[in-house]
C-alpha positions as CSV (number, residue, x, y, z in Angstrom):
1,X,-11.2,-66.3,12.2
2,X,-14.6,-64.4,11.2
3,X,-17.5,-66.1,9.9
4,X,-16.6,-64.6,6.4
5,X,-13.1,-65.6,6.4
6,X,-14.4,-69.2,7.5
7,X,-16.9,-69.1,4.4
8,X,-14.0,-68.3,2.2
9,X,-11.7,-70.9,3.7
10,X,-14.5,-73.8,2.9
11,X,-15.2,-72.4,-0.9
12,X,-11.3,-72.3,-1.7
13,X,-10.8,-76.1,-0.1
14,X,-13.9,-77.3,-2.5
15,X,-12.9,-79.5,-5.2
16,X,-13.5,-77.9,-8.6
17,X,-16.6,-80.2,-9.6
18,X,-18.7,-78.4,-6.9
19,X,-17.8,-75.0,-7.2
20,X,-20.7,-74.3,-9.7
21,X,-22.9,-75.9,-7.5
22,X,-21.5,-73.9,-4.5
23,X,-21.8,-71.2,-6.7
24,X,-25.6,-71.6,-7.2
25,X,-26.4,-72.2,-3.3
26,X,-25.1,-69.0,-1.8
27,X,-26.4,-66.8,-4.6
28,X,-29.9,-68.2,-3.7
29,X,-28.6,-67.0,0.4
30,X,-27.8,-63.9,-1.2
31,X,-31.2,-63.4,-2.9
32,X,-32.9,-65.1,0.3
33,X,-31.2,-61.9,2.4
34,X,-32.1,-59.3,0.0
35,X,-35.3,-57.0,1.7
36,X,-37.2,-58.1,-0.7
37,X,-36.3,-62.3,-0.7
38,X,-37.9,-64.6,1.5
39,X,-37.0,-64.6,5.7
40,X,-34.3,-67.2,6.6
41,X,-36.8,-68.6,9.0
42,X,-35.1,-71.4,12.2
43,X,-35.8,-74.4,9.6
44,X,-34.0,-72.8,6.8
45,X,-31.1,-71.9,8.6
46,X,-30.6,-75.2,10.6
47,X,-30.8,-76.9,7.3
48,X,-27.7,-74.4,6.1
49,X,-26.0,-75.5,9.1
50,X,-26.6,-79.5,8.3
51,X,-25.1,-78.5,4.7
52,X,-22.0,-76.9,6.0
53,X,-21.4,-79.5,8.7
54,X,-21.9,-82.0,5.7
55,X,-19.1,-80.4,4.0
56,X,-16.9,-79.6,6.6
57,X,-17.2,-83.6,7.3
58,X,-16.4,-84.3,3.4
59,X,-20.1,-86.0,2.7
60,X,-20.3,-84.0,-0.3
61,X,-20.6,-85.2,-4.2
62,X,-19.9,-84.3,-7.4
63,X,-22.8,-82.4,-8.9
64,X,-22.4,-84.7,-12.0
65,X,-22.5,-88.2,-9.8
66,X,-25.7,-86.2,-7.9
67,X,-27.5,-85.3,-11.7
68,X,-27.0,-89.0,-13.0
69,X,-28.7,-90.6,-9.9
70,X,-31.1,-88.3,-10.3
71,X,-31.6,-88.6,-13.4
72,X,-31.0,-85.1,-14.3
């Protein structure tokens, strides 16, 4: 399986509450690998890693239960 077939395996097994926020997280990787957008420096991309392991492992929340302990 190639990296982007992987990528679209994990977005299609999210639950619906955190597609939006899934939604927001690679546009910002898209904008962060446009010529113009910030490097992906080693700390940046070891803290993608962290996040994908995290949902991979299912230690993911709802955006909505992560904006009320927030406070948001």
């Amino acid at each position: 399986m190639t990296t982007r077939e992987a990528l679209h395996h994990l977005v299609d097994e999210l639950p619906e509450e955190q597609t939006e926020l899934a939604s927001l997280w690679l546009e910002d990787l898209r904008h962060a690998a446009d010529e113009d957008g910030p490097p992906l420096d080693a700390e940046v991309l070891t803290s993608i890693d962290r996040g994908v392991a995290d949902v991979r492992a299912g230690r993911v929340k709802p955006l909505a239960e992560y904006e009320r302990e927030r406070g948001l």
